[in-house]
C-alpha positions in Angstrom: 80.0 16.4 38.0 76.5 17.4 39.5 74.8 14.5 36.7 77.4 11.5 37.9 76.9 12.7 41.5 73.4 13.1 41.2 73.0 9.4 39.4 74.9 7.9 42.2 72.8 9.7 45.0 69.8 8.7 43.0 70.7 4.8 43.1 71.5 5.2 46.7 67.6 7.6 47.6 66.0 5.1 45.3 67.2 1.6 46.8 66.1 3.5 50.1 62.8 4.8 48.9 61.7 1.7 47.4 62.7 -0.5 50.9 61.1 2.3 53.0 57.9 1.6 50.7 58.1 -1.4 51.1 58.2 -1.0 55.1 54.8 0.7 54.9 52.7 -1.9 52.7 54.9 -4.5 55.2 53.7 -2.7 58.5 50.5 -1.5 57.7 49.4 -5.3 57.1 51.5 -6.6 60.3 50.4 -3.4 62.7 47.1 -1.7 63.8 47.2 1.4 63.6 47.4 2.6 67.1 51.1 0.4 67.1 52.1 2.0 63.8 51.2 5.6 65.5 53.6 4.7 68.3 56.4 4.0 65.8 55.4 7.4 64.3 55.1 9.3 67.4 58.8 7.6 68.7 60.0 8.8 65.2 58.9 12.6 65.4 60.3 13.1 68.9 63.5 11.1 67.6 63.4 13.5 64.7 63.5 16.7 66.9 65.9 15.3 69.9 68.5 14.8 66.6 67.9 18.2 65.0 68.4 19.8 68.7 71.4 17.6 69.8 73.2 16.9 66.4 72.4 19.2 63.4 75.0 21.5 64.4 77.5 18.7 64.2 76.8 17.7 60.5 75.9 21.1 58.8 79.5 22.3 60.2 80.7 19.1 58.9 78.9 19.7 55.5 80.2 23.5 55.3 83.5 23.2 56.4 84.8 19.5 54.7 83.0 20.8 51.4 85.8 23.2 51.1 88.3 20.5 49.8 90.8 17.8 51.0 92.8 20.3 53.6 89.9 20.8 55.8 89.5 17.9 57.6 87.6 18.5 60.6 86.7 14.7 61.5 88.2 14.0 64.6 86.6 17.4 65.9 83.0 16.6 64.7 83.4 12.9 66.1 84.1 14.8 69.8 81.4 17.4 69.2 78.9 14.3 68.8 80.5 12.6 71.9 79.6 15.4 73.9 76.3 16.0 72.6 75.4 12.3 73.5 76.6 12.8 77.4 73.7 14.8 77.1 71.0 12.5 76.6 70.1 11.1 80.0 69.0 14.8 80.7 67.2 15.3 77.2 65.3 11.4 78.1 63.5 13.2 81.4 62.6 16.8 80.2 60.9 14.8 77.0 59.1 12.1 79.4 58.0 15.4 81.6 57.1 17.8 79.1 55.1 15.7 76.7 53.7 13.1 79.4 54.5 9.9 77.5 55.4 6.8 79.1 59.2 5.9 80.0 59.4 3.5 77.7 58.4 5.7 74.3 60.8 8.4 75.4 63.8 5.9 75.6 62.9 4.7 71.8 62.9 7.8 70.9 66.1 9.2 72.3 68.1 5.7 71.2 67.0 6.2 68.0 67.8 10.1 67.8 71.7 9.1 69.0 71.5 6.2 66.4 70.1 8.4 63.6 72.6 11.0 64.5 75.9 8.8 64.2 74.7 7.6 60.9 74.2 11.1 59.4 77.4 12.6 60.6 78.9 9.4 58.9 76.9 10.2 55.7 77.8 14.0 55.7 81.1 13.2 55.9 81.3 11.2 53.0 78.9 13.9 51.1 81.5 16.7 51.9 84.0 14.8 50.7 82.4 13.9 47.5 82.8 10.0 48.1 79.7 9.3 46.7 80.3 5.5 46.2 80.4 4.4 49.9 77.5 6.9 50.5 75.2 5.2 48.3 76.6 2.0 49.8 76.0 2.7 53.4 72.2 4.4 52.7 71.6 1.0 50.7 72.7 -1.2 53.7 70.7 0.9 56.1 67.6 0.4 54.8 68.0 -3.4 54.4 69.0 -3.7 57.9 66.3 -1.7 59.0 63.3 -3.5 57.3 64.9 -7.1 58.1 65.4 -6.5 62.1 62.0 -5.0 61.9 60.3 -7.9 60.3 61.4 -10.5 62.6 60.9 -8.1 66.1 57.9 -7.5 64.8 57.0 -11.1 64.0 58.6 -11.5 67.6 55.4 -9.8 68.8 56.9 -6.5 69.7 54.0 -4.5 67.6 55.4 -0.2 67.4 58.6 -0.9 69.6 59.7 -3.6 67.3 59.7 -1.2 64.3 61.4 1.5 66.0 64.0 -0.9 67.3 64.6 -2.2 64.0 65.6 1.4 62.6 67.7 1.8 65.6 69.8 -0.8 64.4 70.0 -0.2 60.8 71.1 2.5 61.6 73.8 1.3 63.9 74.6 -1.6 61.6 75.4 0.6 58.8 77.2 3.1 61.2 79.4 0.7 61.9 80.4 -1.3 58.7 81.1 1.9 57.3 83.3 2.9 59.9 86.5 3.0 57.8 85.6 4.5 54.6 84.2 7.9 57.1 87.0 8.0 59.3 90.3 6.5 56.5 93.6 8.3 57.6 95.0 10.4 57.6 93.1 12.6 59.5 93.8 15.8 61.5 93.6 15.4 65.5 91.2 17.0 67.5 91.3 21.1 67.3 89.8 23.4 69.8 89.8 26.4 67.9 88.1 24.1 64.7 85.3 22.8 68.0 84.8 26.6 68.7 84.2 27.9 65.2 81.6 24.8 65.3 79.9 25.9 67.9 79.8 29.5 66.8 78.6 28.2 63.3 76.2 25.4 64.5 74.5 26.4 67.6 72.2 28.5 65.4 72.1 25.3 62.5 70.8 23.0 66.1 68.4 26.0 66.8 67.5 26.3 62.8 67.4 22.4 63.3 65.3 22.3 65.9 62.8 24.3 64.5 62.6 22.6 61.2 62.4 19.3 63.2 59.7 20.2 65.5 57.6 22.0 62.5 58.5 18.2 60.7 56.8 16.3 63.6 54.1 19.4 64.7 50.9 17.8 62.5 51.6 13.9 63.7 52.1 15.2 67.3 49.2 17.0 67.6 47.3 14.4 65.5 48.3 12.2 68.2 47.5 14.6 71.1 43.8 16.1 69.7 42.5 12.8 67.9 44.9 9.7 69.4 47.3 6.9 68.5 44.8 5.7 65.8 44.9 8.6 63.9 48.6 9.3 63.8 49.3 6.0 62.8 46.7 6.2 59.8 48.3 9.6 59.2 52.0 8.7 59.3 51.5 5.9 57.4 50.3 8.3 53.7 52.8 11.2 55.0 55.4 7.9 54.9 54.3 7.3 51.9 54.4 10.0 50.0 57.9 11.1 51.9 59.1 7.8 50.4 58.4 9.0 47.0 59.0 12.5 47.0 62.2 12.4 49.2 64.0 9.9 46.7 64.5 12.3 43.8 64.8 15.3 45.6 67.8 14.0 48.0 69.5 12.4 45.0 69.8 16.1 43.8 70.2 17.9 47.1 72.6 15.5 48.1 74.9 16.9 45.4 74.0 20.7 45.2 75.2 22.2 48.6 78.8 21.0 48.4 79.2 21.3 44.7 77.7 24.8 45.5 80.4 25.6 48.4 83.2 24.2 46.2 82.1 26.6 43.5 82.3 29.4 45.7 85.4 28.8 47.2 87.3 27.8 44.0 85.3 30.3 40.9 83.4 32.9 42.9 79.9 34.3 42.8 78.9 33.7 39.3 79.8 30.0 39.4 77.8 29.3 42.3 75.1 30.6 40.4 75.3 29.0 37.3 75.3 25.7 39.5 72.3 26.8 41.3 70.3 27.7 38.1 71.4 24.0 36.7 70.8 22.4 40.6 67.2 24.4 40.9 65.9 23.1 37.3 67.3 19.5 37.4 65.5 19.4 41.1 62.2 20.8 39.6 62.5 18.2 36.8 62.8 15.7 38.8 60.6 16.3 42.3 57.6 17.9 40.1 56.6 14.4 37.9 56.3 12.8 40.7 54.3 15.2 42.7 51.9 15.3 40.3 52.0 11.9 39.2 51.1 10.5 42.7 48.3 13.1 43.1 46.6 11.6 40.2 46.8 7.9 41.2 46.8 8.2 44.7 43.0 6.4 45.5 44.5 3.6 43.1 47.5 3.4 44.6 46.8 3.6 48.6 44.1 0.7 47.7 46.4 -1.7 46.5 49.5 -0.2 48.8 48.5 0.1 52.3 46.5 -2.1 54.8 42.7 -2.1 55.0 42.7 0.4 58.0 44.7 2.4 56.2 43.5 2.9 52.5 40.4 5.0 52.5 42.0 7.9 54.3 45.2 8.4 53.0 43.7 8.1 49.4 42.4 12.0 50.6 45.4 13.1 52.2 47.9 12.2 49.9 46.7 14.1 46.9 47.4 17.2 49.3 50.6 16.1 51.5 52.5 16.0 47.8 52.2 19.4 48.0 53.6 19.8 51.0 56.5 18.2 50.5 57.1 20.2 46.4 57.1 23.2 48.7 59.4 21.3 51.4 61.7 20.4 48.7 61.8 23.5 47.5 62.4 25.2 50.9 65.3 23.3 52.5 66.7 21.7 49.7 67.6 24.6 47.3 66.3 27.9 49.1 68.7 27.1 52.5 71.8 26.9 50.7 71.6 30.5 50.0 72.1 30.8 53.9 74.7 27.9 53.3 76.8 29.8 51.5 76.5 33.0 53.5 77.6 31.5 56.3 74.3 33.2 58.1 72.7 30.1 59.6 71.0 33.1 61.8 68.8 33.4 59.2 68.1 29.8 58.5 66.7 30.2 62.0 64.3 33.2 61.1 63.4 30.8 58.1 62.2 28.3 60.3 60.2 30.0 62.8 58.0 31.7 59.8 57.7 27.9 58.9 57.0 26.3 62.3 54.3 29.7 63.3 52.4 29.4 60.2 52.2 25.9 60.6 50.8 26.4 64.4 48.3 28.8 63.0 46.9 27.1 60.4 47.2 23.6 63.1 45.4 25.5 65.4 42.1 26.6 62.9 42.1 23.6 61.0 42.3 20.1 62.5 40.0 20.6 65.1 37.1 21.1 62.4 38.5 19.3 59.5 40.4 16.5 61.6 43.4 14.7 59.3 42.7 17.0 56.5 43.2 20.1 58.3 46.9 19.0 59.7 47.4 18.0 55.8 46.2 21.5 54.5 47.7 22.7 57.3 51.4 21.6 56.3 50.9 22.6 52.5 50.2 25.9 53.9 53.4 26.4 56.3 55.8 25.1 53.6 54.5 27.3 50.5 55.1 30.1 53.1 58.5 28.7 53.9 59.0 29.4 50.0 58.1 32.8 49.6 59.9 33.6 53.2 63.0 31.8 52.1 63.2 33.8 49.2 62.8 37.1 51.0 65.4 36.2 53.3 68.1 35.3 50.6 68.3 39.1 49.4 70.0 39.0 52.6 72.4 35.9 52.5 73.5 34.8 48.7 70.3 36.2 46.5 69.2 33.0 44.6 68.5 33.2 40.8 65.5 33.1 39.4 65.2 31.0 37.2 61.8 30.9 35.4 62.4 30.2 32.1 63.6 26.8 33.4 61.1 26.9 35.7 58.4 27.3 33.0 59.6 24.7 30.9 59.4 21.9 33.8 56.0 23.2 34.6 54.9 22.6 31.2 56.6 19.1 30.8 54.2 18.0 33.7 51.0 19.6 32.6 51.9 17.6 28.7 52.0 14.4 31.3 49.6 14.8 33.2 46.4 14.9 31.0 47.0 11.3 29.6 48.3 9.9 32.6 44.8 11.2 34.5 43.3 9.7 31.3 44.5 6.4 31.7 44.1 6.2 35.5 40.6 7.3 35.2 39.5 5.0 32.3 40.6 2.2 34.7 37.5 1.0 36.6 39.0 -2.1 38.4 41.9 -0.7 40.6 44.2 -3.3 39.3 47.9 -3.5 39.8 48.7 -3.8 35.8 45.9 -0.8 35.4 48.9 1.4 38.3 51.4 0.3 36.1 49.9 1.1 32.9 49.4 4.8 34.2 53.0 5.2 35.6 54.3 3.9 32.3 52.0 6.3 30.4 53.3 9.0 32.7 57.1 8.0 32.6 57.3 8.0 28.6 55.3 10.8 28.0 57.5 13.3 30.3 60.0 11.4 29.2 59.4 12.7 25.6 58.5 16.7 27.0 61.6 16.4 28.8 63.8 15.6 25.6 62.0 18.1 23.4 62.1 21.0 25.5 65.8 20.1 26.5 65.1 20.2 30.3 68.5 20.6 31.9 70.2 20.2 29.0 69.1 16.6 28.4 69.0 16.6 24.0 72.3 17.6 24.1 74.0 15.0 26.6 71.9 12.2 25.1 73.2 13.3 21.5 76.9 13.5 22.9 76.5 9.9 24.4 74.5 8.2 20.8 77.6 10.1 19.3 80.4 8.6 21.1 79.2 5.1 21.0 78.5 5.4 17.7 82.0 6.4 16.7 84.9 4.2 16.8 85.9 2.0 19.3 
């Protein structure tokens, strides 16, 4: 079940990644970058009002539906999120106040947190509930409606505000189509004692959530506040990229390990949920790493023929360091949380974070004032490799994770195997052409494509051999 769940999350995170890279070679051609900042800036606020408002909301939706068919909790989330919007008008004025931006950038942001949050709680219901289908559906029809609105507002002239209100409505769009594959009877009413245990369970998820979120939007902010709009647009635009990239295969195995994990739990016990976390931690390793890698060699090659001219000769430096944020990242909230998922301790997904988010004001605070965007990219590889090791630590106390280095080992040297002819290739290519990018990928793609199969990285020689063996029996 993880593979086919995994395939169909990947189809879903890779129709997504591939629009959302498109939306930054798009918007880095049609926007300076002091307009693509304020799309960035609008973006990180969003990202923390929806981590403060509505992150308790879905991560009791994701741990409490994952339990099977008889917990259906729907009608209680869909009030919890009604009554976290109601608080909005009062969220709009203490962001205005306390970060001094203008009326008009808080109200995009705070729109586009309430839109971002409806979508989600939409997507984690149909994650909880295994409905993998109408996810991938609905994450697919989000990103087209997003980059079409966007075009044409900001061919309308609308510059930053444009962008942002085109996300806005993909995510509404999609929200709303999708209406009747989330909420499909029959469904349990409304439950005060279910809203309680929510909030007992998620008020520390929001403050974990908010944590995470502000750490998320920490480097662009203060980007923004020590070097201006410029800046943070130039350096949203390679984090962007590189999210784009990275986030695809690691969602399309995250999206499948903390419910399978749950369901484990619940139905097999302790040793079940491990031996789906040993299979969940190498396929995500297998998958995230390659690309990590891969993008750090060709990144100068690809941000020249990717982003806009303002753009290009910057983010060719920070990207070969921001992938390494966002392994570590991947690493950190996508497979070291669930430990605290299955617990049921989201108190310590709060500790988790504020190690994260104080490392990462630290290292903020000595590095980008000498070594400007490369210091708030150092800065962020440093924060999330401690969010690793701290993540870790804090498991002993939750579910202890396995280790699993053999696995571990084995992905590690699959990568290394591709990485010396892929930086080959890329380096014997003087011209920076688009088939010269392509020739590199390829070389990369087929020769961990080869390490993969004979070191038998999550199992891969044998499900390949089952599948030539079946279609070549008979019909």
């Amino acid at each position: 079940m993880l593979i086919r769940q995994t395939s169909t999350y990947m189809v879903a995170h890779g129709t997504s990644a591939a629009l959302g890279f498109l939306s930054v070679i798009l918007f880095t051609r049609l926007l300076t970058p002091a307009e693509y900042g304020f799309y960035v800036i609008a973006l990180s606020i969003a990202g923390v009002v929806s981590a403060l408002l509505f992150t308790w909301v879905r991560l009791s939706v994701l741990r409490f539906e994952s339990e099977g068919e008889a917990a259906d909790i729907r009608l209680t989330a869909l009030a919890a999120y009604l009554a976290s919007v109601l608080t909005m008008p009062v969220v709009l004025a203490v962001t205005t106040l306390a970060l001094g931006i203008s009326f008009d950038r808080g109200l995009a942001a705070v729109v586009l947190a309430a839109a971002l949050g409806l979508f989600e709680l939409g997507q984690e219901i149909l994650r909880a509930r295994l409905d993998a289908t109408a996810y991938m559906r609905a994450t697919v029809v989000r990103a087209f409606s997003a980059i079409a609105v966007s075009y044409a507002l900001v061919q309308a002239g609308f510059g930053g505000l444009g962008l942002v209100a085109g996300v806005v409505a993909g995510y509404v769009v999609s929200a709303l189509l999708f209406s009747p594959a989330v909420w499909k009877g029959p469904r349990k009413p409304f439950d005060r004692a279910t809203f309680n245990i929510m909030l007992g369970f998620g008020i520390p998820m929001a403050m974990s959530g908010g944590v995470f979120a502000l750490h998320a939007a920490l480097d662009r902010l203060l980007v923004a506040w020590l070097l201006g709009d410029a800046a943070a647009g130039i350096y949203g635009a390679a984090a962007d990229l590189v999210r784009q990239i990275i986030l695809f295969p690691a969602l399309s195995v995250a999206s499948a390990v903390v419910p399978l994990a749950i369901r484990s739990l619940a139905e097999e016990g302790a040793a079940a949920a491990d031996e789906h976390l040993t299979r969940s931690g190498e396929l995500l390793l297998a998958v995230v790493m390659p690309a990590v890698v891969g993008l750090a060699i060709v990144a100068p090659h690809f941000a020249a023929l990717i982003l806009g001219p303002e753009f290009r000769d910057t983010a060719a430096v920070l990207i070969p360091i921001l992938v390494f944020a966002w392994l570590f990242q991947t690493i950190s909230q996508q497979f070291v949380q669930v430990s605290f998922h299955l617990a049921k301790k989201p108190s310590l997904m709060v500790a988790h974070g504020t190690v994260i988010l104080v490392v990462n004001v630290v290292a903020m605070a000595l590095l980008v004032r000498p070594f400007g965007l490369k210091g708030a990219a150092w800065s962020l590889v440093i924060a999330e490799f401690a969010g690793v090791v701290a993540g870790y630590m804090l498991s002993q106390r939750a579910h202890p994770l396995p280790l699993f280095w053999r696995p571990a080992l084995k992905v590690a040297a699959a990568v290394l195997v591709m990485a010396v002819p892929t930086a080959l290739v890329e380096w014997s290519d003087p011209t920076g052409s688009f088939v010269g990018l392509a020739v590199s990928v390829g070389v990369g793609v087929l020769v961990y494509g080869t390490a993969t199969f004979a070191l038998d990285i999550v199992g891969i020689r044998g499900i390949l051999m089952r599948r030539m063996g079946w279609s070549a029996g008979p019909p």
